[in-house]
C-alpha positions in Angstrom: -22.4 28.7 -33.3 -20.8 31.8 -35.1 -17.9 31.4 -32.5 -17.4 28.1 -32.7 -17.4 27.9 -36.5 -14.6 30.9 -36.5 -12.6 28.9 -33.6 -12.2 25.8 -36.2 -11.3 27.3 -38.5 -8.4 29.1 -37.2 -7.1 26.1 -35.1 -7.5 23.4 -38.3 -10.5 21.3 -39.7 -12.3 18.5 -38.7 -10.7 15.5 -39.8 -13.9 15.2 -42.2 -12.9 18.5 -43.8 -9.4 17.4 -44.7 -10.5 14.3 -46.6 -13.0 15.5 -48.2 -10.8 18.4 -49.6 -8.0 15.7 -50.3 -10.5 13.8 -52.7 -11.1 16.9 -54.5 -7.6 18.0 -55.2 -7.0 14.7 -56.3 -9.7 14.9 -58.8 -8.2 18.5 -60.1 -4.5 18.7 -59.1 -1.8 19.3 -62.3 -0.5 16.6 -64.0 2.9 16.7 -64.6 4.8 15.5 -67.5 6.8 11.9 -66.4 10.2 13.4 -66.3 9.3 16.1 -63.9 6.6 14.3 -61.8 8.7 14.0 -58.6 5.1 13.7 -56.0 3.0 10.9 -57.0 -0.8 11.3 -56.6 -1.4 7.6 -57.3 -4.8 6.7 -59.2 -7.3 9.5 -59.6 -10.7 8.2 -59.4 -13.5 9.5 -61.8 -16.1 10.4 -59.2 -14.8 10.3 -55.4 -17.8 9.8 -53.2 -18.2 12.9 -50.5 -20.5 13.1 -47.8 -20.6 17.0 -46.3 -21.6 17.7 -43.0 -23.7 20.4 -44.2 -23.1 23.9 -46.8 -20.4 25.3 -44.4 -18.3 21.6 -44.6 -19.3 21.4 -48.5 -17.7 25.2 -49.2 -14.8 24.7 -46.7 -13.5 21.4 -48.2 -13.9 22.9 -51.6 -11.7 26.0 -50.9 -9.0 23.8 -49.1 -8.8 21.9 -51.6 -8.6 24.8 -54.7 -6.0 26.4 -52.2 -3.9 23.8 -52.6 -4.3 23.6 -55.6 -2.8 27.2 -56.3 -0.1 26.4 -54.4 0.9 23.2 -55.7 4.3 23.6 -57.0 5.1 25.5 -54.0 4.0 23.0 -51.1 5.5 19.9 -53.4 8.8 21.8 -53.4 8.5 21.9 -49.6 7.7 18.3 -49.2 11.0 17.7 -51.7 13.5 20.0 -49.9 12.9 19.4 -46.6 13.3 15.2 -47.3 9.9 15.2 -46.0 8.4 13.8 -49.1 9.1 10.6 -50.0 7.7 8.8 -47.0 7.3 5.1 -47.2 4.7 4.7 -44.9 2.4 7.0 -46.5 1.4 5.3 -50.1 1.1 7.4 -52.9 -3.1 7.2 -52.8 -2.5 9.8 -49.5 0.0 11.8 -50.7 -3.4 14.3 -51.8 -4.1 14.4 -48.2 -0.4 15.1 -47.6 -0.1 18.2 -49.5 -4.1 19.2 -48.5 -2.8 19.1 -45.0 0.6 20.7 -45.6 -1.3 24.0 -47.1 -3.3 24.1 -43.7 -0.3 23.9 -41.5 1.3 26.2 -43.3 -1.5 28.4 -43.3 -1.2 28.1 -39.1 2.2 28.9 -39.3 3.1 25.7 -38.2 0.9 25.7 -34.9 -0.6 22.4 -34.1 -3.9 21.8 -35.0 -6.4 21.9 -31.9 -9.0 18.8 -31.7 -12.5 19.0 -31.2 -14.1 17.0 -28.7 -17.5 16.4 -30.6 -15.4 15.6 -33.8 -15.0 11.8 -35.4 -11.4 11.6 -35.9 -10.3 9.5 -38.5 -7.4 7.5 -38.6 -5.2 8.7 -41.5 -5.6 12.1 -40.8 -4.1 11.7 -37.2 -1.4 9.9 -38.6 -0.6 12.4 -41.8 -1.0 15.4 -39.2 1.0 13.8 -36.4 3.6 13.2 -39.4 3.7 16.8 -40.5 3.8 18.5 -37.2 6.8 16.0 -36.1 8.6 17.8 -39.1 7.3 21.7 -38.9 10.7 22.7 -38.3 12.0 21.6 -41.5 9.0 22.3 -43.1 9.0 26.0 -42.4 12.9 26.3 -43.4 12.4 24.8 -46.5 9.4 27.3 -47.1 11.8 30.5 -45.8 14.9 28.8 -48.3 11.8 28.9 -51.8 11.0 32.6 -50.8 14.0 33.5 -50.6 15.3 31.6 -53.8 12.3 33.7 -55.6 12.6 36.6 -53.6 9.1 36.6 -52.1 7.4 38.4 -50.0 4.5 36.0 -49.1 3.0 32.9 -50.8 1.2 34.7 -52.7 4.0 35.0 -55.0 3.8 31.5 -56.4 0.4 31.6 -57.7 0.3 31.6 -61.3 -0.6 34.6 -63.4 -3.5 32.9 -64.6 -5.3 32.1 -61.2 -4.3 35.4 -60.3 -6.3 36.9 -63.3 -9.0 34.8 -62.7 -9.4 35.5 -58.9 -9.2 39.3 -59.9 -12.0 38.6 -62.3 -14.4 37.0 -60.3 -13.4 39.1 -57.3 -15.2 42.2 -59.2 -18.2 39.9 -60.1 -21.6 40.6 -58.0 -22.6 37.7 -55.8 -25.5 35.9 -57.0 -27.6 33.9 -54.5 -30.5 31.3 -55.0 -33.6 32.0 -52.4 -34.3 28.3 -51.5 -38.1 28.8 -52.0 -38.5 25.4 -50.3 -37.9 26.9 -46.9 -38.4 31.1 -47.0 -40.7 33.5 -49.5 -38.8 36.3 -51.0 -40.8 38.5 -48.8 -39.8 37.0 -45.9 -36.3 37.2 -46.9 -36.2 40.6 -47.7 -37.7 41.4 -44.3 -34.7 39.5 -43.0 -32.4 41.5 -44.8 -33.8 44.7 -44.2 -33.6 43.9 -40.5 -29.6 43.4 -40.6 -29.3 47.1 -42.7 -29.6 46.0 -46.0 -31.0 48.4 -48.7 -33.2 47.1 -51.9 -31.8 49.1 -55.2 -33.0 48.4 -58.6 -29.7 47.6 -60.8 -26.3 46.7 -59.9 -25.3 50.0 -60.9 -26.8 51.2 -58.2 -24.3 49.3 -55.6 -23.4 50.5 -52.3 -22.2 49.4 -49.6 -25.2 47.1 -47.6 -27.6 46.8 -50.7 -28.6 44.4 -52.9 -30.9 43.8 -56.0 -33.7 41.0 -57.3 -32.3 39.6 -60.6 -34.5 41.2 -63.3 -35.1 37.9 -64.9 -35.2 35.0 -62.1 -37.1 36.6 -59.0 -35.8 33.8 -56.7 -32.0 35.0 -57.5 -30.6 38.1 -55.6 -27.4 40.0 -56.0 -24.7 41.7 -54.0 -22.5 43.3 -54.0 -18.2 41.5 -54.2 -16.9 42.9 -51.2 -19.6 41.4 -48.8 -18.9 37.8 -49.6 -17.5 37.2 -46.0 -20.4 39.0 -44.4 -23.0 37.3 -46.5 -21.6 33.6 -45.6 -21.8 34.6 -41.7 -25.4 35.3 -42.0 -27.7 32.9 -40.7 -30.1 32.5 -44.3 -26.6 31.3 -45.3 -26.3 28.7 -42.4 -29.6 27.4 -42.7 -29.5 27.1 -46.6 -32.4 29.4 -46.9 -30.2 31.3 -49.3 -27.6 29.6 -51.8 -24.2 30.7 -52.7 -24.9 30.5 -57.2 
């Protein structure tokens, strides 16, 4: 299941994934000021109505669509320069879905996206993909002519200094995780960790490498350490929601 998970994401999303994403950034992309708002969103609904797969499809969609939105400026001057945005066909109530799916191809490097057999495809995402892909070409030039126009080295250059600071910040943060006392005892979940080569230690001061610490105030919260985020989410307490990302 690990595999397969891994295999997804590096070939694309379901199409699930990608809509779900695209109401989010909808709900929390920038607002620009009338005589500079050249990508129309369309209306922004209060509360868009989401139904996740499961935790893995609920964390996914959410970091697609906060992705996107760090690169926003960058993948609507794509869209402008390489006359792939406006498109007619595609009202303004997609164009979220446009630039959700325009960070993921990018993010392929312009490969096409591989489809699942056992996944429900849905019908504008076919057609925003298929629409995307048929200009990749342009789409990469026009991403090579803004990197070279703000002498770039990677992407990573048009973040903005804030959401730099505040992904530094909360990079450094411990990892605080809910035990789901519904279905596993903190006992049995330390016995779980213990078995994969974790170490108990009593403060976050005393870090290292595979350890991790009960939360001196809420015994059903546990701490880690930053730098095993990606490990932690691979595990299976993770996948069966026996442990909660805080």
């Amino acid at each position: 299941e690990k595999r397969t998970v891994t295999q997804i994401e590096k070939n694309g999303y379901p199409d699930s994934i990608y809509i779900n994403a695209a109401k989010i950034f909808q709900s929390i992309h920038t607002e620009k000021s009338e005589d500079k708002n050249q990508v129309r969103y369309g209306d922004n609904p209060e509360s868009p109505m989401m139904a996740f797969k499961d935790e893995h499809s609920r964390r996914v969609s959410y970091e697609l669509a906060f992705n996107a939105l760090k690169y926003q400026d960058l993948l609507e001057e794509m869209l402008l320069d390489s006359k792939v945005y406006p498109c007619y066909s595609i009202p303004d109530e997609l164009t979220s879905l446009l630039v959700v799916m325009l960070y993921d191809l990018q993010d392929r490097k312009f490969q096409k996206r591989k489809i699942f057999a056992e996944e429900e495809l849905i019908a504008d995402v076919q057609e925003i993909g298929d629409y995307l892909y048929s200009y990749r070409t342009k789409l990469a030039a026009a991403l090579a002519r803004c990197r070279i126009k703000y002498d770039a080295l990677s992407i990573e250059y048009f973040v903005p200094e804030t959401v730099c600071k505040q992904e530094q910040r909360a990079s450094a943060l411990p990892i605080c995780c809910w035990i789901n006392t519904l279905k596993i005892s903190l006992e049995d979940v330390i016995r779980d960790l213990e078995m994969k080569g974790f170490t108990k230690v009593e403060s976050v001061s005393d870090f290292g490498r595979y350890t991790y610490a009960v939360d001196q105030h809420c015994h059903d919260v546990l701490v880690f350490p930053s730098s095993l985020r990606e490990e932690l989410l691979n595990l299976d307490l993770f996948a069966n929601c026996k442990l909660i990302l805080q």
